[in-house]
Structure formats: C-alpha cells, structure tokens
N, C-alpha and C positions, 0 to 999 in steps of 0.2 A: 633351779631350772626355770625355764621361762613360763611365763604367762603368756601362750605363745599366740600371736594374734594375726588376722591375712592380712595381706596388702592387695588395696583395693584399687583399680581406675576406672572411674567414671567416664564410658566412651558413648558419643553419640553418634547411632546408626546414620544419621542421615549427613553427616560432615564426610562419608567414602565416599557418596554419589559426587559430591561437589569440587571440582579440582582443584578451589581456592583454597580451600582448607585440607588438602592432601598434606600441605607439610606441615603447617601447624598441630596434627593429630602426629605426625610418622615425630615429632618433638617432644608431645609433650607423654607421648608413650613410652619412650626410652628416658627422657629425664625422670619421669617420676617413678618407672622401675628402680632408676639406678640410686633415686634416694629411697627407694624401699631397702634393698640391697643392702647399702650401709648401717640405714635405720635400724636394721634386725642385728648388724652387730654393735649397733651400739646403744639402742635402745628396748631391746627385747627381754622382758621379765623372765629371770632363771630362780623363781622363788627365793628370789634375795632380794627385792624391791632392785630397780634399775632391771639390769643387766647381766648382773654377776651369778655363778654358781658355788652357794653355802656348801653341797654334797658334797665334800671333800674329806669324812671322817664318819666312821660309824659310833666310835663311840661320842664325839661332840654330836649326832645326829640322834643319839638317845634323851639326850638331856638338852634338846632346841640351842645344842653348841654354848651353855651358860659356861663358863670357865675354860675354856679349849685354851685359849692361851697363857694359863695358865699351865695344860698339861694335859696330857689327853693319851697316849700312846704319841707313834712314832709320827701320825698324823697332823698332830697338832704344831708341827712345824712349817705348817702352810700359811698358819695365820701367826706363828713366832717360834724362827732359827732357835731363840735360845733353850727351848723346852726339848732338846737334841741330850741334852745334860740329864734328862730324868731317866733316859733307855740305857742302860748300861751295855756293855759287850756287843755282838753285832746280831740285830735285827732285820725283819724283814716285815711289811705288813700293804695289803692291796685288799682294796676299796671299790666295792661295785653297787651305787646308788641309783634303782630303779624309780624315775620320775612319772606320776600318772598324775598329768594334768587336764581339769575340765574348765575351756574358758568358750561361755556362748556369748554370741554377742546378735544383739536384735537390733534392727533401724527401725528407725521411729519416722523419721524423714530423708530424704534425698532427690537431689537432679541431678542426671534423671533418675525414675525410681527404680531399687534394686532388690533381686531376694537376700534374705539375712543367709551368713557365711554359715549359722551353725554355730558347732563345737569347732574350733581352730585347733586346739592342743594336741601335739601328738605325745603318742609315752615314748620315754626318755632314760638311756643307762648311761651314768656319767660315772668316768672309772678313773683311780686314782690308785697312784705306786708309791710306793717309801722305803728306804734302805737306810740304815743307820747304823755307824762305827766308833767305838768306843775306842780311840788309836793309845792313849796313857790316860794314865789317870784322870785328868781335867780336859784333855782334847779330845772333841767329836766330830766328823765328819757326816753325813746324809744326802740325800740323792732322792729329786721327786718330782715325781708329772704329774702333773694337772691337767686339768678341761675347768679353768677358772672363766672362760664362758662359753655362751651355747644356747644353739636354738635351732628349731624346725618349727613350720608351719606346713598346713596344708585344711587347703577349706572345701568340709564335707558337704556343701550344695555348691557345685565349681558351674551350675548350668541358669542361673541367673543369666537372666535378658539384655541386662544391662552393665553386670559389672567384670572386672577383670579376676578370673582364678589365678592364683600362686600359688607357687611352692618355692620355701627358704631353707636355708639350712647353713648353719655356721659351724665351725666346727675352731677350737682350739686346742693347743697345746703346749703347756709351758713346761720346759724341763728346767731344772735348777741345783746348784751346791751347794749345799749349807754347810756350815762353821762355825761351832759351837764351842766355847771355852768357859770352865768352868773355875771362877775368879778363887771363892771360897766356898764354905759351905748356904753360905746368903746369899750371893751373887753369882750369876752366870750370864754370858749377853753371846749373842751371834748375829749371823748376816747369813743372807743367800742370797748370789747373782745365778742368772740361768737367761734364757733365751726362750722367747712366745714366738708361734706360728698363730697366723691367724687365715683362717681359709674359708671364703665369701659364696655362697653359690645359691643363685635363685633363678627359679625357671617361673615362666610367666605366659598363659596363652589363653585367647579365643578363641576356638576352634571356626576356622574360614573366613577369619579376619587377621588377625596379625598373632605375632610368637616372638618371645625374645627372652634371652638367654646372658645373665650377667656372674662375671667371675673376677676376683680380685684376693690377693694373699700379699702376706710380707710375714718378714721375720723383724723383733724388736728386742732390745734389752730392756730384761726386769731383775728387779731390788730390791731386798726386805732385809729387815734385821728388826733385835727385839731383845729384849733383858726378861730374867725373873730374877725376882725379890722373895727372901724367905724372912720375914720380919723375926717370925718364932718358928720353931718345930711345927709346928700346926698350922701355918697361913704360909699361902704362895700365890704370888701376886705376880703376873705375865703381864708387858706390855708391850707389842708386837706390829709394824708397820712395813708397810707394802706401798711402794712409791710408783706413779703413774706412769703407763704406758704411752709412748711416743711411735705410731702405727703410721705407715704411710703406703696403703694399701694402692696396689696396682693391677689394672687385668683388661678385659675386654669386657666390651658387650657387644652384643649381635643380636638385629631386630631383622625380622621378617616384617613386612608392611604390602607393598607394595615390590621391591626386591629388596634379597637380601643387601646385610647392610655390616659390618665389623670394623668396632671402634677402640683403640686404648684407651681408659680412662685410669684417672688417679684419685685418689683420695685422702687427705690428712684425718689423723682419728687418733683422738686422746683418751686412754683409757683412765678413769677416776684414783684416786691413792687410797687408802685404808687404815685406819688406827682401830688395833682390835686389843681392849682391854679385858682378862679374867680374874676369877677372885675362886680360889679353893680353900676352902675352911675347914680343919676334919675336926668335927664336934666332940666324936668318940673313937674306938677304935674302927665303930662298924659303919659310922654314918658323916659323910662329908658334905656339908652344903656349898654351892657354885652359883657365880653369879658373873655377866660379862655384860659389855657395851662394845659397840663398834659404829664407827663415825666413820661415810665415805663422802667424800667432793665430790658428786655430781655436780656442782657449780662449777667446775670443770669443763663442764660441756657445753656452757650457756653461748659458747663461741658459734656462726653458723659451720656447717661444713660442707665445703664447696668441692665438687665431684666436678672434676677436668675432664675433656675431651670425648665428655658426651654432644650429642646433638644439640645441645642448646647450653648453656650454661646453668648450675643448679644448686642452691645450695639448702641446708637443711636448721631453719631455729630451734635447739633444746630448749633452753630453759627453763633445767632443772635447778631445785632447789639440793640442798647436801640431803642426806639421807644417814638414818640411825635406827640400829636395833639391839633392846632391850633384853635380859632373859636372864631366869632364874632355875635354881634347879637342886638336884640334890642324890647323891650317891649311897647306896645302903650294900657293907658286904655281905650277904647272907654267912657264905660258910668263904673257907680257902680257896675254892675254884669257881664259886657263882655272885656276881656282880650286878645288882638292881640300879637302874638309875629311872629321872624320868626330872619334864624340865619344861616352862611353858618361856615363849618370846613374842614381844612384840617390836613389829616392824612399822616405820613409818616413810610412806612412800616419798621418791625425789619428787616425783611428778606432779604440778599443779593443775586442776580444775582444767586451766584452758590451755595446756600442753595433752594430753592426756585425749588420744586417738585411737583408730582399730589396728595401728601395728602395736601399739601399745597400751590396754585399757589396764595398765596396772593401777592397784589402790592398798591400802594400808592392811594390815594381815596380822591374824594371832593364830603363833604356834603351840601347839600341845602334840607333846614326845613323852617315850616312852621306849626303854632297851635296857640291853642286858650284855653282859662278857662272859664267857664259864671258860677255864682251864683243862683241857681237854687231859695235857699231861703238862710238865714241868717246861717242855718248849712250845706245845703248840696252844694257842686260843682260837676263841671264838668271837667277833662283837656282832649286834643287831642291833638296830637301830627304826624304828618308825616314826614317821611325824604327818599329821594332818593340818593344814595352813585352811585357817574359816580368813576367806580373805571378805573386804565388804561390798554386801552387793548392791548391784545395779547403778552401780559408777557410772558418770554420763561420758560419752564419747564423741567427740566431733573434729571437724573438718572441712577443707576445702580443698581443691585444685581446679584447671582451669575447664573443667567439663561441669560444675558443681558444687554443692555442697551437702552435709549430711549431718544429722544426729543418731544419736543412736543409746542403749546402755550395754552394760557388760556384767555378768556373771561368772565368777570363775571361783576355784575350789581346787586341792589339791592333796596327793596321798605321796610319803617318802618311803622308801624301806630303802636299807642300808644293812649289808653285808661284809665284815673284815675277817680277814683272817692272819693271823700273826705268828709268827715264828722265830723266835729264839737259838740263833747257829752256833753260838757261842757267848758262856756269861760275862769272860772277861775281858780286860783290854787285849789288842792284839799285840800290845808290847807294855807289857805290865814291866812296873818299876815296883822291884822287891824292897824296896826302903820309902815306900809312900811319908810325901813332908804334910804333916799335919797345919794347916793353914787356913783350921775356922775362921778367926777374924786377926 
C-alpha cells in the first residue's frame, strides 16, 4: 500500500487581482492537477517500493512474502499461475489486508511559503479473491481479483495560506484466469490472462478561490505465467512473471476559477512487469526455510507522460530506476492444525534522490513479519499475517512548478495485518480419472 503523499500547488494570492495573469494561473492550476492525478497512479508508494500493492496474501504476508512463488496457498498465484498445481480438489480463499500508514512530511523551504501537510497517509483495506479447480489429475483452473494498485491521500492541515489541499484516490482491479498443468511430478507451468480496471479520481480545492475536480479510467489486458521446479522431494523452486500493463486512461477535468470550465483529457500510462522468484526448502518434517527475490522495471517509466486536452499541455518525467526486493524466512509446524512462520525483507526503492517529491517521498524499507495458519477442521483454515515496514527516515523531498520551488523531508512508517480464510469444497478432481498414468519423469 502506498506511502501515500499530498499533492501540492504553489498559488500566488496576488496574480487574481491582476488580469494578466488570470490565465496563466486558471493553466497552470488544472495542468499540474492533472499530472498529480496520474502521478498517484503511477507513482504513489503501496508499500511495495514504486506503486504497487504486495497485500495480496496472508500467508506470503507472514513471512515478508520470502518463497510465495514458490507456494503459498491458493494466493500465491498472483505472483505464479503455476503454484495452482500445489491445491488440489476445489478451493476457495479471500484476503483482507488492512494498511496503517504514517507518512509526515515537513518543509524546510518554499515560494511562496507554506504550512507542512502533516500526516498524508490514510489507512487502507486492500482485498483479494481466489478460487481454484483441480479438473483431472494434472489440469487446474483458478480465478482472481486483485487491487494490484492503490492509493488515497488526503492532507490533515488542508488550511495553509499558501498551498493547494487535495484529495486522491485510485482505485484498481484486476480480474484473471489462470491455467495450470501439471507436466510431471518436477514440473508444472501456467499462465493467467485477465483484464485491469483502473479508476483515477482527485479532488483539489481553495476554498474562495478556485476548485477542480479530475477523473480518468480504462480497461487493459494483463499477463503472467510461471513454472515450479521440484529439484528433490524437499526443494520447490517457483519462477513467476507478470508482464506490463498498456493504460490509456481517459476522462475529464473540471476547474472552477473564474467560471466553470470541462475538459476531456487522455493519458498513456505504462504499468511496470515483474519477475518474482521463491525458494522453499523443508529442512525437516516441521521446519521449512523460504527465500525469494522479485525484480520490477520501473525503467519503464523513465518515458515523460504527456496528459492531452488539458489547458495547456503537460507532461510528467519519472526517471525511475528498476526496483528489487529481498526476503528471507522460515516456516515451523507446531502440531497438525497450527502453522508458525515469520520472515524479514528488504526493499530497495526505484526512485532516485532527485526524482523523489511530496506525491512521492518514497525510500528504501525493512520488513519484519510475523503469522500463523491453524486448521480449524479438515475444510476450513485460518491465515494471519503482520508486518511492520522501518522505512528510512528523513528522505529529502523537493520541487518545482511555475509558482516556486520547495524542499522539504519525509517521515513514514507502516503496520500490515492480513486476514485469509480458506476453504476446501471438495478434495478431489472434479473429473477424476480412475486409472491415474504415473509420469514422474
């Protein structure tokens, strides 16, 4: 979930008296709305370094996600189709990750000058479905929605003198099919195609000076597929990829200024790809250790992105670097129905020194988790999952647009809890083959 940060405009009170500068202000108010707008969906921290939301699994949420793609429940097909082949018969399991994030950010300078936004972070539930079908012996089928990103702002001192209050909020949703086949007992590989909703909405006002209101969505195809590898009985090895989204958000904005004002705008917007490797090792019968890597392109975005048929023309430079995060972990079964794990990660951010502003003071961050599974009865579970993110502080943040410039740092910190519940409908294929061909290797 995001590191979630305001978006600021630096307005000078005395450019309304002046009628030369009426339009230059009613330009550069709606341009730099509408690359906040996009900004938040494509640059807004979801405690995944960049943009993205990790929350998609209680139990990868126990152990700082070390091995998910290797295995994980039915979950763990978000980051690789092929781990559809570890759930047997038909499954059910839903995912509700409560995000409590604290990001303060303080100015140190500005023109003109302004009061500090505060706390920016709002708390956050990011919920996640999974269904999965065991059809014969080696073929699987699954079905899963995501909020693979996301974000809110909203700044709790909005009565600053000088600067602009917002409120953002993005919202996604990716539904998808997964296809899972299972080769032999070493190999199994899948794929999921599905379709992302992405839905833009930011409100922006001075009270008795101006108010503007930006909105933009589309629908995209999205991609992943992924293998695991069982070397021995003991080691499973997942390698799992998610290929970039191709966005081309459309909508309006409408500026109050002077009179109202309603304009369509466009927007191209590429979402980054993902390689997520695990490693599950079971030491003994009771204790497995887990270890993963996941490498995203954000050099993806280093392109600018240019927001059509606003007021003026606008475009926006990332230049971000790729982004990787680390994590180790380890699984202990107490008895039959209770499940200890717990798992530390280190993330290191896309965003360089002098990219790195108040929609986004993201910086580099260590995970430490800690969860648990219990079997309640033979269909139903439990998972839990917590994690706190020490992200580092007092990151510098800065800036300019055409009212000013600004420094500033940033503080931020963050708490996970994660809740699954899972259910077991049926243990076996739903078209079981009474003469199974044995086809280890």
């Amino acid at each position: 979930m995001p590191q979630l940060a305001e978006e600021h405009i630096w307005v000078m009170e005395e450019f309304v008296s002046q009628q030369k500068y009426k339009k230059l202000l009613r330009s550069t108010v709606a341009s730099v709305a509408l690359v906040g707008a996009v900004a938040s969906v494509s640059t807004t921290s979801a405690e995944a370094g960049g943009f993205a939301l990790r929350e998609q699994s209680a139990i990868g949420q126990g152990a700082s996600f070390a091995g998910i793609a290797a295995g994980g429940g039915l979950s763990s097909m978000f980051w690789n189709p092929a781990t559809l082949t570890q759930v047997g018969g038909m499954s059910t399991e839903s995912v509700a990750s409560f995000v409590i994030p604290r990001t303060d950010v303080n100015l140190t300078s500005g023109t003109p000058t302004t009061a500090d936004p505060g706390d920016v972070g709002l708390d956050a539930l990011v919920p996640a479905s999974y269904m999965g079908a065991q059809l014969t012996e080696d073929l699987f089928v699954g079905l899963s929605v995501n909020a693979p990103y996301g974000m809110a702002t909203k700044a709790r001192n909005p009565s600053g003198s000088s600067f602009h209050a917002a409120t953002s909020k993005i919202f996604t949703m990716d539904a998808k099919v997964n296809i899972a086949y299972r080769i032999n007992d070493a190999f199994s590989v899948g794929v999921g195609i599905g379709a992302m909703y992405t839905d833009v909405r930011m409100t922006a006002a001075r009270p008795g000076f101006f108010s503007s209101e930006l909105k933009g969505d589309d629908w995209a195809p999205t991609f992943s597929a992924g293998v695991t590898i069982k070397p021995t009985d003991s080691t499973t090895i997942g390698i799992g990829y998610r290929h970039k989204t191709k966005l081309v958000l459309s909508g309006t904005e409408f500026l109050t200024l002077t009179t109202p004002n309603t304009n369509p705008i466009t927007a191209n917007l590429t979402l980054p790809s993902t390689v997520t490797v695990g490693l599950r090792q079971e030491i003994s019968d009771r204790f497995a250790f887990l270890a993963g890597f996941e490498y995203t392109r954000w050099s993806e975005l280093k392109d600018p992105i240019s927001i059509n048929g606003s007021v003026v023309g606008t475009s926006l430079l990332f230049g971000y670097k790729d982004g990787w995060y680390a994590s180790v972990g380890g699984e202990y079964k107490h008895n039959e129905n209770l499940t200890l794990r717990g798992g530390l990660g280190w993330e290191k951010s896309p965003i360089p020194d002098n990219h790195r502003n108040l929609r986004l003071p993201d910086a580099d961050r260590l995970w430490a988790s800690l969860g648990a599974s219990y079997n309640v009865s033979d269909k139903f579970s439990v998972d839990v999952g917590y994690s706190h993110l020490f992200i580092k502080d007092d990151v510098k943040v800065s800036g300019s647009n055409a009212f000013g410039a600004y420094t500033g740092t940033a503080d931020s910190a963050a708490d996970i809890v994660s809740v699954a519940m899972r259910y077991k409908w049926k243990p076996d294929p739903l078209f079981a083959n009474d003469d199974p061909i044995d086809r280890k290797y």
